[in-house]
PDB file of N, CA, C and O in Angstrom:
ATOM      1  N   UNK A   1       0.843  -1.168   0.000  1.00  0.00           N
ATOM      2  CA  UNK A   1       0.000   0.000   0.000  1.00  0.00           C
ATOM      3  C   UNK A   1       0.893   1.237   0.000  1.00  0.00           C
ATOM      4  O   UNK A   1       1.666   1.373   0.948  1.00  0.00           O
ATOM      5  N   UNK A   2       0.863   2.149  -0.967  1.00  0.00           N
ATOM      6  CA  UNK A   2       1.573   3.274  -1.275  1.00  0.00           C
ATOM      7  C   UNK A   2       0.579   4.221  -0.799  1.00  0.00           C
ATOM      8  O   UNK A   2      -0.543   4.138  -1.298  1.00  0.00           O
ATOM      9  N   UNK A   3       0.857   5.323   0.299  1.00  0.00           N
ATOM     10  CA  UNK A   3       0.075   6.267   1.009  1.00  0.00           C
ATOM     11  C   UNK A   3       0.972   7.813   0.525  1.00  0.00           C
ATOM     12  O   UNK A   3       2.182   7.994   0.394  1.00  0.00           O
ATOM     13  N   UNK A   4       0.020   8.594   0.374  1.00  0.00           N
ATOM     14  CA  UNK A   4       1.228   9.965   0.545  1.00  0.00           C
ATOM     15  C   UNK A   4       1.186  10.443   2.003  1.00  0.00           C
ATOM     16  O   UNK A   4       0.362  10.314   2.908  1.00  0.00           O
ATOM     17  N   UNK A   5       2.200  10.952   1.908  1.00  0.00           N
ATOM     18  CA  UNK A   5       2.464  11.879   3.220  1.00  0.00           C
ATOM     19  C   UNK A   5       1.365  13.076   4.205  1.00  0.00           C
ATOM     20  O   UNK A   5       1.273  13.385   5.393  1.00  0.00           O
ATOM     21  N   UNK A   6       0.824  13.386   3.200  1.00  0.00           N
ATOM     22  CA  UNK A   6      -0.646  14.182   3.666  1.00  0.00           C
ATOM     23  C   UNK A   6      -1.635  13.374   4.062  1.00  0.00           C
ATOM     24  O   UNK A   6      -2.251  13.677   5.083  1.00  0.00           O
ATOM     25  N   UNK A   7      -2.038  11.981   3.203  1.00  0.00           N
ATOM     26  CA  UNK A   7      -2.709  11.403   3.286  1.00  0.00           C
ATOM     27  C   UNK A   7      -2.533  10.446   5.211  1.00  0.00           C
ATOM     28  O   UNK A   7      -3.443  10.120   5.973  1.00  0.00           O
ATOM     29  N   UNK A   8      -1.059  10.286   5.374  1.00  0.00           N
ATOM     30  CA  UNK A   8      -0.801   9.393   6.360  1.00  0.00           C
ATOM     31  C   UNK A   8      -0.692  10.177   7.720  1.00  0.00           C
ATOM     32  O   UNK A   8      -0.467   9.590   8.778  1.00  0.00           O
ATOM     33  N   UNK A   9      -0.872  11.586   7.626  1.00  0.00           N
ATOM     34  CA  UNK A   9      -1.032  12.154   8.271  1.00  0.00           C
ATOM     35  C   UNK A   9      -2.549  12.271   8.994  1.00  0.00           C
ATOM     36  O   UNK A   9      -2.813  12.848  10.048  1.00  0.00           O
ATOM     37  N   UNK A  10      -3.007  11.905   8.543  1.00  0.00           N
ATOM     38  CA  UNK A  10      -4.811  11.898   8.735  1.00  0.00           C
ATOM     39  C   UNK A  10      -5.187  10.238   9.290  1.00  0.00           C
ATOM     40  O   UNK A  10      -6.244  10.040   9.889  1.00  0.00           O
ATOM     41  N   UNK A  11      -4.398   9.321   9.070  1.00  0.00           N
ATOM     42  CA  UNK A  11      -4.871   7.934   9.342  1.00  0.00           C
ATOM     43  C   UNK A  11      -3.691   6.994   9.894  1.00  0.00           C
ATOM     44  O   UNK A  11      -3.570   5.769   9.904  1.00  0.00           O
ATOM     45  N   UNK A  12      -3.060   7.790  10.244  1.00  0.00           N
ATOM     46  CA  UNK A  12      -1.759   6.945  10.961  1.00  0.00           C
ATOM     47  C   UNK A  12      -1.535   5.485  11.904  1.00  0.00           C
ATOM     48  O   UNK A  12      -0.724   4.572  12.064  1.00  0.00           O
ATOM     49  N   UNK A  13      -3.156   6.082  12.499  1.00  0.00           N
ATOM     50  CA  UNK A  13      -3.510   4.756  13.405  1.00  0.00           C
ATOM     51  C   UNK A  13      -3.892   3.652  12.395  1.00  0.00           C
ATOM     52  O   UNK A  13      -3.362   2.544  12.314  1.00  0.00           O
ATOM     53  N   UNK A  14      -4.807   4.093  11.708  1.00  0.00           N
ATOM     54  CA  UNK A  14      -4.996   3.034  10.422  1.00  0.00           C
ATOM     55  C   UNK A  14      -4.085   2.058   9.651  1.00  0.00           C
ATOM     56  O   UNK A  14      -4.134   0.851   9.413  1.00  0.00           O
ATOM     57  N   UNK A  15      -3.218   3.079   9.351  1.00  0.00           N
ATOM     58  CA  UNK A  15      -1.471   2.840   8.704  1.00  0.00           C
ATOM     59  C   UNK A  15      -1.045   1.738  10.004  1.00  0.00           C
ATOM     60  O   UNK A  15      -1.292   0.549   9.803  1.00  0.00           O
ATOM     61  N   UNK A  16      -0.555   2.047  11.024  1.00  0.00           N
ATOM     62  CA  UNK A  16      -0.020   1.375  11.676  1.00  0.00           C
ATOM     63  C   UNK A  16      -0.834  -0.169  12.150  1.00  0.00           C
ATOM     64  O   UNK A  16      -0.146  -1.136  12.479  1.00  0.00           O
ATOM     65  N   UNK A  17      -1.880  -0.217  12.137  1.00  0.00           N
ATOM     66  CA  UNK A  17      -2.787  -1.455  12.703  1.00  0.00           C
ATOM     67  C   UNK A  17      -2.599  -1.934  11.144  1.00  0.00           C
ATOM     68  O   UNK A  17      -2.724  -3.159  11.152  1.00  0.00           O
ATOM     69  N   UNK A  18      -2.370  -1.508   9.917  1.00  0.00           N
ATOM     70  CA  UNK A  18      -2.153  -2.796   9.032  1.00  0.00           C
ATOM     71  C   UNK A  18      -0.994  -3.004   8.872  1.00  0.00           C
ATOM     72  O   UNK A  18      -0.831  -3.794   7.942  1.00  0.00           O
ATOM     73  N   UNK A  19       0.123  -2.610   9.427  1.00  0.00           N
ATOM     74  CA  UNK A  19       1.587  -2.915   9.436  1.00  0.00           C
ATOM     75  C   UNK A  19       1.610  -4.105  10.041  1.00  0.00           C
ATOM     76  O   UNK A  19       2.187  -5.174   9.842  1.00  0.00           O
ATOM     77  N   UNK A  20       0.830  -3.671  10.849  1.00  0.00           N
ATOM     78  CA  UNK A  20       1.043  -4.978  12.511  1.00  0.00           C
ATOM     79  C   UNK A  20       0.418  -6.298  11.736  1.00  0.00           C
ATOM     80  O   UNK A  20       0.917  -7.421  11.681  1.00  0.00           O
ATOM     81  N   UNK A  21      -0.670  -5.892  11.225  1.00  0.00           N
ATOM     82  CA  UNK A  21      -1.284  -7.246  10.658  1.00  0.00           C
ATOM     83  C   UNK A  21      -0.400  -7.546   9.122  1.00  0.00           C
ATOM     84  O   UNK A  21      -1.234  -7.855   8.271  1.00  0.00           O
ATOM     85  N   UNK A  22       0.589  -7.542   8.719  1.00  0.00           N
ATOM     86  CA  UNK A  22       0.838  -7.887   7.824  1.00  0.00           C
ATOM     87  C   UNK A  22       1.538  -7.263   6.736  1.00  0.00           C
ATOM     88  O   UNK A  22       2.611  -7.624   6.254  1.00  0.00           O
ATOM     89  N   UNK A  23       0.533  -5.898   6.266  1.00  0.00           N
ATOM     90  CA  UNK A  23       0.411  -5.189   5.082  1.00  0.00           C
ATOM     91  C   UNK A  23       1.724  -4.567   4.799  1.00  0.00           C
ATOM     92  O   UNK A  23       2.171  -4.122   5.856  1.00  0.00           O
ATOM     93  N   UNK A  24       2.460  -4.370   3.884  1.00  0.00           N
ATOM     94  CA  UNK A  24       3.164  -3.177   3.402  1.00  0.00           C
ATOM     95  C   UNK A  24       2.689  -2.047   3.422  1.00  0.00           C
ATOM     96  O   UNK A  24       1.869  -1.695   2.575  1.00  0.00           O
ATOM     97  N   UNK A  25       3.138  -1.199   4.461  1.00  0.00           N
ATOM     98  CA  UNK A  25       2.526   0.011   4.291  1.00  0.00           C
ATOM     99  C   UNK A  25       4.259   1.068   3.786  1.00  0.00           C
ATOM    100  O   UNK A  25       5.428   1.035   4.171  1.00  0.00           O
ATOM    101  N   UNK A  26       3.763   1.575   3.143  1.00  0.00           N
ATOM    102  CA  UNK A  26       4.819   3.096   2.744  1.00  0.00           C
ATOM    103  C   UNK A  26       4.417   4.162   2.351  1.00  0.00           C
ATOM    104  O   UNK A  26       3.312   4.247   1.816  1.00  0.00           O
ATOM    105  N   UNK A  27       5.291   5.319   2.537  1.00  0.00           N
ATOM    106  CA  UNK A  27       4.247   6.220   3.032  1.00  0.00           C
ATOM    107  C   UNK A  27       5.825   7.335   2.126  1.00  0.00           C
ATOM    108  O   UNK A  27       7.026   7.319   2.395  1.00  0.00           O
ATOM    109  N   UNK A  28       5.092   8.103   1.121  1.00  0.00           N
ATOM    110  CA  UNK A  28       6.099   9.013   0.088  1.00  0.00           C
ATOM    111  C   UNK A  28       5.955  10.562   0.350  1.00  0.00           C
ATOM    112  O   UNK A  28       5.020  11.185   0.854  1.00  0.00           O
ATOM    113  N   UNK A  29       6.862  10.884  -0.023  1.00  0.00           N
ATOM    114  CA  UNK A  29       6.639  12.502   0.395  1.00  0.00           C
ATOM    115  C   UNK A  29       7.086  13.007  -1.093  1.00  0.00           C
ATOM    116  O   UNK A  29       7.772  12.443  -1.945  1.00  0.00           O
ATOM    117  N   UNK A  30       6.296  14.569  -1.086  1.00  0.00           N
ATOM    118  CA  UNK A  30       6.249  14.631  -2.465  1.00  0.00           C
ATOM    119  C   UNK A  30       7.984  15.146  -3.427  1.00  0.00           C
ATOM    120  O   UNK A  30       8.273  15.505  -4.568  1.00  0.00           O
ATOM    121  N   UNK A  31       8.767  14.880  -2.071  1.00  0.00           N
ATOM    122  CA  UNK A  31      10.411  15.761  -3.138  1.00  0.00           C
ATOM    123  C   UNK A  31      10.833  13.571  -3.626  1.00  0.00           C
ATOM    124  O   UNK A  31      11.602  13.246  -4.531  1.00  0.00           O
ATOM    125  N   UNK A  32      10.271  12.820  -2.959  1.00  0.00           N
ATOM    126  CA  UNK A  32      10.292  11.125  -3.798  1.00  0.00           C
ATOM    127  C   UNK A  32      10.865  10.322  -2.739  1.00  0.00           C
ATOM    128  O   UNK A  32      11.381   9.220  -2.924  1.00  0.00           O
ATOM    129  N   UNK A  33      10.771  10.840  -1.759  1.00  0.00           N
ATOM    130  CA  UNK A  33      11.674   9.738  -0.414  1.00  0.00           C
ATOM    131  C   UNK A  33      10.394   9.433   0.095  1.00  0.00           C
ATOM    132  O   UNK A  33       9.362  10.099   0.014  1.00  0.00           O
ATOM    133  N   UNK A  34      10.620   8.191   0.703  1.00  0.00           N
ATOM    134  CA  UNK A  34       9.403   7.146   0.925  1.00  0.00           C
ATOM    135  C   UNK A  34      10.082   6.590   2.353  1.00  0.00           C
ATOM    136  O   UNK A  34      11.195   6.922   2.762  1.00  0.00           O
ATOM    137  N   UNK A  35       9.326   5.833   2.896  1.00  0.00           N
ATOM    138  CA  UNK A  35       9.118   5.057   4.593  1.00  0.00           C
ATOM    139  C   UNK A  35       8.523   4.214   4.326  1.00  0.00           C
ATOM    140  O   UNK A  35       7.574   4.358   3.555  1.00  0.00           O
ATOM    141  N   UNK A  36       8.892   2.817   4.937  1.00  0.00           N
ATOM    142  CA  UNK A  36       8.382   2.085   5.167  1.00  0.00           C
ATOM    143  C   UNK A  36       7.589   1.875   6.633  1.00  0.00           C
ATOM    144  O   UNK A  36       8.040   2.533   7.571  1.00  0.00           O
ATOM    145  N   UNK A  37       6.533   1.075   6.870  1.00  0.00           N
ATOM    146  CA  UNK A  37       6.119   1.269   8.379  1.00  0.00           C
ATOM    147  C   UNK A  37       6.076  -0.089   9.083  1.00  0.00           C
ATOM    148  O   UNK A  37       4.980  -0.648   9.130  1.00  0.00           O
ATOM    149  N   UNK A  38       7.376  -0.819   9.760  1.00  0.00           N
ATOM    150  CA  UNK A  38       7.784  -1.969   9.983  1.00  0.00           C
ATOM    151  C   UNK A  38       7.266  -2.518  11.386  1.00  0.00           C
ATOM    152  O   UNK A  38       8.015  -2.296  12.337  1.00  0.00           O
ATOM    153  N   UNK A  39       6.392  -3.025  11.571  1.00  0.00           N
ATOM    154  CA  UNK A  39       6.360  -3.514  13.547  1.00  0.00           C
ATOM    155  C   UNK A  39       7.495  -4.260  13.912  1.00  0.00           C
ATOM    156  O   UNK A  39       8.159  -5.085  13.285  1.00  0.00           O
ATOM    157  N   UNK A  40       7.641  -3.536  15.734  1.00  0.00           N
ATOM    158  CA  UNK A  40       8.715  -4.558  15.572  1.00  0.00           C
ATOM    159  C   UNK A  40       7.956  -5.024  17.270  1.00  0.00           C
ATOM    160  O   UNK A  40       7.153  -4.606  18.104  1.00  0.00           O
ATOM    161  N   UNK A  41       8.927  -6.214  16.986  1.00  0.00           N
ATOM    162  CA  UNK A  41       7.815  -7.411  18.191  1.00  0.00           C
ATOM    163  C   UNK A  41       8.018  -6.546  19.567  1.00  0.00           C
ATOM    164  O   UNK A  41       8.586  -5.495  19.864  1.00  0.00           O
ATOM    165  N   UNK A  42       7.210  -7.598  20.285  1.00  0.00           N
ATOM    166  CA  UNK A  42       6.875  -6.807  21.631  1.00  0.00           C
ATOM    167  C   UNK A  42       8.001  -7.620  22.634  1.00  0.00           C
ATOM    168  O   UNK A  42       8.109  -8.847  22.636  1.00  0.00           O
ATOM    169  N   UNK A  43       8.814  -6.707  23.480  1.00  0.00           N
ATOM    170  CA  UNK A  43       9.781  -7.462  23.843  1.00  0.00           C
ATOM    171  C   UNK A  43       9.969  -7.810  25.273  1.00  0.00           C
ATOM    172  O   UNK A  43      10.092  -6.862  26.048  1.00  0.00           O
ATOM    173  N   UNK A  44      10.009  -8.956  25.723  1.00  0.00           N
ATOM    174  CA  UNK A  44       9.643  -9.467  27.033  1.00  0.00           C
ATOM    175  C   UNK A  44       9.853  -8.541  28.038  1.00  0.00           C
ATOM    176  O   UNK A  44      10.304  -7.418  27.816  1.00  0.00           O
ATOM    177  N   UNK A  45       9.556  -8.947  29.112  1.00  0.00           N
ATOM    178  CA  UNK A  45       9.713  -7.911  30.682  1.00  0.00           C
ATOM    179  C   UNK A  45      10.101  -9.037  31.430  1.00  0.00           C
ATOM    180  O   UNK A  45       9.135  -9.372  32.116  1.00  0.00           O
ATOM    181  N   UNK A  46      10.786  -9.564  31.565  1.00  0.00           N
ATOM    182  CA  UNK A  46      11.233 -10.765  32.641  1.00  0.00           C
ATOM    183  C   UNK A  46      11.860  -9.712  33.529  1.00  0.00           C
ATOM    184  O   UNK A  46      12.029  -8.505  33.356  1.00  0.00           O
ATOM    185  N   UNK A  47      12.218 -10.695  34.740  1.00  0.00           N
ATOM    186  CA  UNK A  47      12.190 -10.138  35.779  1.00  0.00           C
ATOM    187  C   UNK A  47      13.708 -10.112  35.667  1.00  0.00           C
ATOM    188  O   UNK A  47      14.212 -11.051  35.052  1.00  0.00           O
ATOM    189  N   UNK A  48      14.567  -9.114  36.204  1.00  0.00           N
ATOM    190  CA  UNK A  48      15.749  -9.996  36.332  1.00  0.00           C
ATOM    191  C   UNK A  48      16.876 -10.908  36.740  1.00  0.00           C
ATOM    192  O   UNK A  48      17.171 -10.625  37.901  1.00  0.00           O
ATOM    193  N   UNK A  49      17.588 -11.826  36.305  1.00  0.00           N
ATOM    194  CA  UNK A  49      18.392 -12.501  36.684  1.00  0.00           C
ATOM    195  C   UNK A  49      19.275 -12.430  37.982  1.00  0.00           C
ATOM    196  O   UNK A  49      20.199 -11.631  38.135  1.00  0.00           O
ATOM    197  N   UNK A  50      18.884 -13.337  38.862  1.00  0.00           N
ATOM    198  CA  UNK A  50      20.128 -13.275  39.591  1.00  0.00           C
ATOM    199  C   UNK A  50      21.759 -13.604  39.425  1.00  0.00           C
ATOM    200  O   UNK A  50      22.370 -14.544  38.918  1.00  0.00           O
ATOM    201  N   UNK A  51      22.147 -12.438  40.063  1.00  0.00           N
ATOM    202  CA  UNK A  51      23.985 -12.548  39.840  1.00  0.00           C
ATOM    203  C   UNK A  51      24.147 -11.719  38.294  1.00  0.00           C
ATOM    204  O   UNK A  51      25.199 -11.735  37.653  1.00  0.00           O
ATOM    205  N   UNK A  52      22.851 -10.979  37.832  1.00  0.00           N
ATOM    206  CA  UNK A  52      23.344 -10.693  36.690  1.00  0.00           C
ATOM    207  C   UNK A  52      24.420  -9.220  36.445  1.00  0.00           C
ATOM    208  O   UNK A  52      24.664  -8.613  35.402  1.00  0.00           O
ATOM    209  N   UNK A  53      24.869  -8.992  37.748  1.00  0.00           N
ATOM    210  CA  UNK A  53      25.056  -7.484  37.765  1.00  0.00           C
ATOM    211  C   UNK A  53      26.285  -7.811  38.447  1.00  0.00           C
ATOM    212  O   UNK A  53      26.894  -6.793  38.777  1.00  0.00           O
ATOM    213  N   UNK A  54      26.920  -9.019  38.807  1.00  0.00           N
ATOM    214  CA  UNK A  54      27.594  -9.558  39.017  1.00  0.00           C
ATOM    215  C   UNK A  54      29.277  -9.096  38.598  1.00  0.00           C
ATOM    216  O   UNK A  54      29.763  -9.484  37.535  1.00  0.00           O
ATOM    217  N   UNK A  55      30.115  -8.173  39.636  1.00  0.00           N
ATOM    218  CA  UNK A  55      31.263  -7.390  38.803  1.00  0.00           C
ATOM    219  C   UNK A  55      31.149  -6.141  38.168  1.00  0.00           C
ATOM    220  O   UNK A  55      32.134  -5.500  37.802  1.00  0.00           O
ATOM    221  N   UNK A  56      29.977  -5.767  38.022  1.00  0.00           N
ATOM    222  CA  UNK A  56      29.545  -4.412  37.461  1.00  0.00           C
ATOM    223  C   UNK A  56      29.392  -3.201  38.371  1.00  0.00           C
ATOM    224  O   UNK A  56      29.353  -2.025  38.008  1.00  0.00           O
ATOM    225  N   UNK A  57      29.279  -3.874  40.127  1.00  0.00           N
ATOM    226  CA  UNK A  57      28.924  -2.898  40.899  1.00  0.00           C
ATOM    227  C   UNK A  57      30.526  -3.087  41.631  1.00  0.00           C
ATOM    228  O   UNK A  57      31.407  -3.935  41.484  1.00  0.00           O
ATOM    229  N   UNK A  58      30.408  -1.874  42.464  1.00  0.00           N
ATOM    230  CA  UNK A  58      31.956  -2.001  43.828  1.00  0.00           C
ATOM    231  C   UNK A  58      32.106  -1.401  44.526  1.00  0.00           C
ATOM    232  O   UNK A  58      32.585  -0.279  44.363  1.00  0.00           O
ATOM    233  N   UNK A  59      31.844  -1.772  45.360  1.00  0.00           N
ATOM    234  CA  UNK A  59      31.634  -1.235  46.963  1.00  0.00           C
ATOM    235  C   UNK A  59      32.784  -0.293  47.645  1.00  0.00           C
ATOM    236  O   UNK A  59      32.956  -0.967  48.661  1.00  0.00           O
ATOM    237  N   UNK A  60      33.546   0.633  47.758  1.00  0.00           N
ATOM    238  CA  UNK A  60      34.314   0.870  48.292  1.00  0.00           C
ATOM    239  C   UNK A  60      34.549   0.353  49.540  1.00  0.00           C
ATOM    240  O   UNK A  60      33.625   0.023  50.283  1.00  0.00           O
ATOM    241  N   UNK A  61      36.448   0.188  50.021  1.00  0.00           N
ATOM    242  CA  UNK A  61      36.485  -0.358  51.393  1.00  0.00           C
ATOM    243  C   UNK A  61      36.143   0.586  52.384  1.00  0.00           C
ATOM    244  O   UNK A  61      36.034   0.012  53.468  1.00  0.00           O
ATOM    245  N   UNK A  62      35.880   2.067  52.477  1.00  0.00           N
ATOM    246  CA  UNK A  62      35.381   2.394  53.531  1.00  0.00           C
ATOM    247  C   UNK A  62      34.198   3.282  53.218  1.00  0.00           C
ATOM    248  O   UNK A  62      33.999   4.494  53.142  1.00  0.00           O
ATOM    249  N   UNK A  63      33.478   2.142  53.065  1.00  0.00           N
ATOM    250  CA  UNK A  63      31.849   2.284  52.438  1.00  0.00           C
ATOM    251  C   UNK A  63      31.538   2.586  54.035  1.00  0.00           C
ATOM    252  O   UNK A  63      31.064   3.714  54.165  1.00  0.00           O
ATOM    253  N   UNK A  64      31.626   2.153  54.793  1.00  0.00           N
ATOM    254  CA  UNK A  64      31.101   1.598  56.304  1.00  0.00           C
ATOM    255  C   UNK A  64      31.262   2.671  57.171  1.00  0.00           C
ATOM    256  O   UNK A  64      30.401   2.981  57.994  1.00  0.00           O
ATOM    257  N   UNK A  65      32.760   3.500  56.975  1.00  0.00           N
ATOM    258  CA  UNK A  65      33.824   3.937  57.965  1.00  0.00           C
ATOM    259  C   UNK A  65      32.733   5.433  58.265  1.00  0.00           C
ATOM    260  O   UNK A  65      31.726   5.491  57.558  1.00  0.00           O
ATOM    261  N   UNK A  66      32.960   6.541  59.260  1.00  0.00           N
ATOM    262  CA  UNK A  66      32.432   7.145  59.560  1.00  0.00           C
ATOM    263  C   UNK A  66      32.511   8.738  58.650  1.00  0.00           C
ATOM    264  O   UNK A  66      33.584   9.100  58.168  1.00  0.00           O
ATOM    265  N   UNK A  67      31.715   9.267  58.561  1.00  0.00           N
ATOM    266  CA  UNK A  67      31.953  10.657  57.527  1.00  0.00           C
ATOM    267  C   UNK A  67      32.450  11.638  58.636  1.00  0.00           C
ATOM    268  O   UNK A  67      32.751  12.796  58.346  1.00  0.00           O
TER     269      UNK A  67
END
């Protein structure tokens, strides 16, 4: 589906719910440069890993000592 730029301005939500389902959507502007409108997947939320931070943090030795 070839959309112009004025046009995708008015239905964007439209544009985007047939990306998701499938469609080629692109979308041209009138000096000839064009967009494509690509979904990209939905990406987990896990919780995270233990030990994964593991070496990344460091405690100073007189973390403790008095200010």
């Amino acid at each position: 589906m070839f959309v112009s730029l004025k046009e995708a301005e008015h239905q964007l939500a439209e544009l985007c719910d047939a990306a998701v389902r499938g469609q080629t959507v692109i979308i041209t502007s009138d000096d000839g440069t064009s967009v494509q409108l690509v979904p990209i997947p939905a990406q987990k939320k896990g919780s995270p890993k233990f030990g994964s931070a593991k070496g990344k943090i460091r405690i100073a030795d007189n973390f403790d000592d008095d200010l």
